[in-house]
BASEFI-163617 format. One record per residue (C-alpha): residue in one letter; x, z, y. Coordinates in steps of 0.02 Angstrom, whole numbers, plus 50000, padded with zeros to 5 digits. Each point is the difference from the previous one (the first is absolute). Last residue first. Example, Ala and Ser with C-alpha at 12.3 -4.5 7.8 and 13.67 -1.06 7.14 Angstrom:
residues 2
s506845035749947
a499315003349828
END
This chain:
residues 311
x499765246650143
x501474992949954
x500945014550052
x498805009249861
x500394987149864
x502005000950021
x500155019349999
x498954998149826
x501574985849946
x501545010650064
x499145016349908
x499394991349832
x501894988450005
x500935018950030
x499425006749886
x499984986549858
x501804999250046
x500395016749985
x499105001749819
x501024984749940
x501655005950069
x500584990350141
x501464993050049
x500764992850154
x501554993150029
x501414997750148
x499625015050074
x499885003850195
x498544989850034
x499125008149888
x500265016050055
x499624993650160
x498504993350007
x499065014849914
x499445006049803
x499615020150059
x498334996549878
x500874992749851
x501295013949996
x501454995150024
x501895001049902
x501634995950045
x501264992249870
x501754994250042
x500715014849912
x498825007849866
x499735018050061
x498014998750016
x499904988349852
x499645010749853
x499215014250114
x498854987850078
x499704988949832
x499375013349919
x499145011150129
x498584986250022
x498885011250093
x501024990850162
x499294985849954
x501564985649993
x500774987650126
x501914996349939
x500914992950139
x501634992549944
x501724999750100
x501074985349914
x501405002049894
x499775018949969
x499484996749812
x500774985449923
x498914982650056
x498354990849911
x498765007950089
x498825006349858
x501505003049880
x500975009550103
x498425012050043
x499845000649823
x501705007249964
x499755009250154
x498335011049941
x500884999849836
x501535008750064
x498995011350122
x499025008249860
x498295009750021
x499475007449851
x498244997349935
x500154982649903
x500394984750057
x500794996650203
x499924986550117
x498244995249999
x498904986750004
x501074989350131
x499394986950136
x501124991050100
x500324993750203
x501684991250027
x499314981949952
x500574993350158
x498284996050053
x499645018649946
x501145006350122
x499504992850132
x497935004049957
x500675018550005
x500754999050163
x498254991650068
x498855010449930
x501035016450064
x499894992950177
x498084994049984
x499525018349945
x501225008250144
x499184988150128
x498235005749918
x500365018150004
x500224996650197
x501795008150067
x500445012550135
x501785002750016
x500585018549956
x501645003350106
x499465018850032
x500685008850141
x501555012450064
x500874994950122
x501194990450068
x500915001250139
x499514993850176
x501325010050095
x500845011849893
x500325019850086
x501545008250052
x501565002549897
x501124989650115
x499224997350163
x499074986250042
x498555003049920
x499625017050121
x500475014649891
x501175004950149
x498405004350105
x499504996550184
x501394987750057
x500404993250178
x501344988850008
x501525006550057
x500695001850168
x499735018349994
x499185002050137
x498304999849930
x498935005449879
x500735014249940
x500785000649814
x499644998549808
x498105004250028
x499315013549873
x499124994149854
x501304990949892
x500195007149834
x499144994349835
x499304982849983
x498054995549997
x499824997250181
x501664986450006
x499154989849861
x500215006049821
x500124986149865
x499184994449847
x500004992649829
x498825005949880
x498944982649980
x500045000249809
x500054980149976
x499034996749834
x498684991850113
x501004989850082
x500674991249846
x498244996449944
x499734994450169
x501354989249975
x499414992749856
x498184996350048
x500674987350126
x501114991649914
x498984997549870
x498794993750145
x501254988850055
x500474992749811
x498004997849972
x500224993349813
x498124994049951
x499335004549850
x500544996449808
x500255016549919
x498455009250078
x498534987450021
x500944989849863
x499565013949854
x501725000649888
x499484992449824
x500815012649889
x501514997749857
x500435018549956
x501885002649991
x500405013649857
x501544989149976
x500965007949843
x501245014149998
x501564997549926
x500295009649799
x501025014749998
x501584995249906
x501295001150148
x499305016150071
x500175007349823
x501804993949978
x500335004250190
x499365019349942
x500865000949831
x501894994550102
x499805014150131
x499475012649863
x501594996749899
x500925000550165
x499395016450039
x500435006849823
x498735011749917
x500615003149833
x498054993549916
x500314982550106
x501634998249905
x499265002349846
x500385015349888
x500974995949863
x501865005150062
x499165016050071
x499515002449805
x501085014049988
x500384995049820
x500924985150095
x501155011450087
x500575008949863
x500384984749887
x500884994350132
x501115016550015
x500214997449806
x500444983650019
x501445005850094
x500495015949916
x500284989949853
x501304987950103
x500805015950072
x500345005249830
x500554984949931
x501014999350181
x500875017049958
x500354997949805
x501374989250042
x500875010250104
x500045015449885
x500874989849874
x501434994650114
x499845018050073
x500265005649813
x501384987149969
x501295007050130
x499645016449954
x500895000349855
x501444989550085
x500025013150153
x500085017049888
x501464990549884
x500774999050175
x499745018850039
x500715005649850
x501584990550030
x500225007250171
x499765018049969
x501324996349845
x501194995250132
x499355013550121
x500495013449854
x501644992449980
x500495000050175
x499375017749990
x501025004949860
x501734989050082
x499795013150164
x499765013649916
x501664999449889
x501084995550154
x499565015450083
x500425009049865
x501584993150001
x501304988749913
x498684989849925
x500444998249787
x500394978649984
x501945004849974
x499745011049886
x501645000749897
x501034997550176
x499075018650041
x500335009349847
x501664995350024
x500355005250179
x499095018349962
x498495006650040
END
């Protein structure tokens, strides 16, 4: 190429290499530019696309709810799901709405030869602690020095030894020999008249019925079924105090199966038979109540017992 050809071009590259490199600068240019117009275009569609998310997400919502209610767990009732606390708050509503339990107290005119005798504080005394002594098991012994093992030859001579003269080393005085006047085994059974234990158990129960601690009940259960909640609840109501207050002896047939198995873990309660009735049961209790077939019992068996000593 020649000088003038090359001062008439003077934007023409001077190389090859030159050429290239303002095409691709070109080319990236143009790269560029597309890629903006790219960007605004797009710009708009995330806009749009934006603001169809949370309509969407607010259908899907309901629709979710709508699932959940055509379930039906939403209708069920809470007692139908099974939750503890549910159950918890249905049983104190029904223990709060059943009805209290009325006085079953039966108004009787206590005979006087039994609830107003004589109070013989000695021979209560007395009758008690045989009682006592008689539910003593009497196992307790100890061996003397021919019961214990060991000991039959002599420990040494006689004499000369300047000791004092021993025949066995299971003599008391040694260690592991035998007890000297230990006790043994015997029965502590007193010997009581059935009339001292009569007059005893007439005079505890006339006590208590001066202090108005002696009552009569029909029953302490309805129906078939025995219940210890009723069997309380009247109980309460009888005496007048919360259950356990006061300890309560509840003398009942033992046929009557009711009120035994209603009351037989009631705390503060103990239950008699009319015929094991004694001195110190009652003694030991701060009321006594009878149920009406008990007391008629116990009145026919005190009262016959009553005619033949007076004969």
């Amino acid at each position: 190429m020649s000088p003038a050809s090359h001062e008439e071009n003077p934007t023409q590259p001077e190389s090859a290499a030159e050429e290239v490199q303002q095409t691709a600068g070109e080319t990236v240019a143009a790269d560029a530019a597309d890629a903006g117009t790219e960007a605004a275009d797009a710009a708009p569609e995330a806009a749009d696309a934006a603001d169809e998310q949370p309509a969407e997400a607010e259908q899907a919502k309901p629709a979710r709810r709508r699932s959940a209610a055509g379930s039906g767990e939403a209708d069920r009732p809470a007692a139908a799901r099974g939750g503890r606390g549910t159950r918890s708050a249905a049983k104190a509503t029904a223990k709060k709405d059943r009805p209290a339990a009325a006085s079953t107290e039966v108004q009787v005119e206590l005979p006087a030869e039994v609830f107003d005798a004589t109070v013989n504080v000695p021979l209560i005394h007395q009758v008690v602690v045989a009682q006592q002594a008689a539910a003593r098991q009497g196992t307790h012994a100890t061996k003397t020095r021919g019961e214990v093992r060991g000991g039959g030859r002599k420990p040494y001579r006689q004499k000369g030894t300047g000791r004092a003269r021993q025949g066995s080393v299971r003599a008391p005085q040694f260690t592991g020999g035998g007890i000297v006047h230990g006790p043994v085994s015997r029965s502590h059974a007193q010997k009581t008249p059935k009339k001292m234990k009569a007059a005893a158990l007439r005079g505890a129960l006339s006590d208590r019925a001066r202090h108005g601690l002696v009552q009569v009940v029909s029953g302490f259960v309805d129906g078939e079924l025995p219940k210890t909640a009723d069997a309380v609840s009247v109980l309460s109501a009888v005496t007048g105090a919360a259950a356990g207050a006061s300890t309560v002896l509840v003398v009942a047939d033992s046929t009557d199966q009711l009120t035994w198995k209603s009351l037989r873990n009631a705390r503060g309660v103990h239950l008699i038979d009319p015929g094991q009735l004694n001195t110190y049961d009652v003694l030991t209790n701060d009321r006594v109540i009878f149920t009406r077939a008990a007391y008629e019992s116990f009145v026919a068996r005190t009262g016959a017992a009553g005619g033949q000593e007076e004969r």
